[in-house]
N, C-alpha and C positions, 0 to 999 in steps of 0.2 A: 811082484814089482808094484809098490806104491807112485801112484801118480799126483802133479797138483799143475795149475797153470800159474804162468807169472801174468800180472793185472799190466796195465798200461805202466804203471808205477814202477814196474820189474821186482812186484814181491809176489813169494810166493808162499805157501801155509805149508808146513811142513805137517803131514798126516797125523793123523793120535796116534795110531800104531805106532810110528816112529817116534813121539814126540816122550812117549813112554818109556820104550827100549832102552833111548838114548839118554833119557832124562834131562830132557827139553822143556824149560817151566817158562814160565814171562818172565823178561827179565835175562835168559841167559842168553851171552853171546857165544855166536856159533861163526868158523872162520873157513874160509873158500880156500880152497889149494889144486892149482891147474896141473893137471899130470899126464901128461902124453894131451889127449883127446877128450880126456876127462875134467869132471871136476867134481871134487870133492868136498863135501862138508861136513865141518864138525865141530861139535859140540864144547866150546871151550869151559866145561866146568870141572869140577876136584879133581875127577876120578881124569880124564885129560891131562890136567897138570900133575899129578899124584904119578901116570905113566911114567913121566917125563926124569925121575925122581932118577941120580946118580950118571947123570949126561952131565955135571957141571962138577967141578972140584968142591969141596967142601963140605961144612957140615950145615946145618941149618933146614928150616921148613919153606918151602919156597912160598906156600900161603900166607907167613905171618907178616 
């Protein structure tokens, strides 16, 4: 388990280890999801929206 603390400001540094993994650069945004007890974060970049790919009707890139 990776740990970090939030500042008075309520941010917090998401570790290299994970910042890596997940492919977490400056710049990307990352989106909260409350689930039971939890909360969840993630990494809103390609490979995220790229998942997402055949949940909608049509044809098209959803990045263009």
């Amino acid at each position: 388990m990776e740990t970090s603390i939030a500042t008075n400001k309520g941010q917090v540094v998401v570790p290299r280890k994970l910042r890596t993994k997940y492919g977490i650069k400056p710049g990307t945004k990352v989106g909260f999801i409350e689930q039971d007890v939890n909360l969840i974060i993630k990494a809103l970049n390609k490979e995220y929206f790229e998942s997402l790919a055949g949940w909608l009707k049509g044809d098209g890139d959803l990045l263009a």
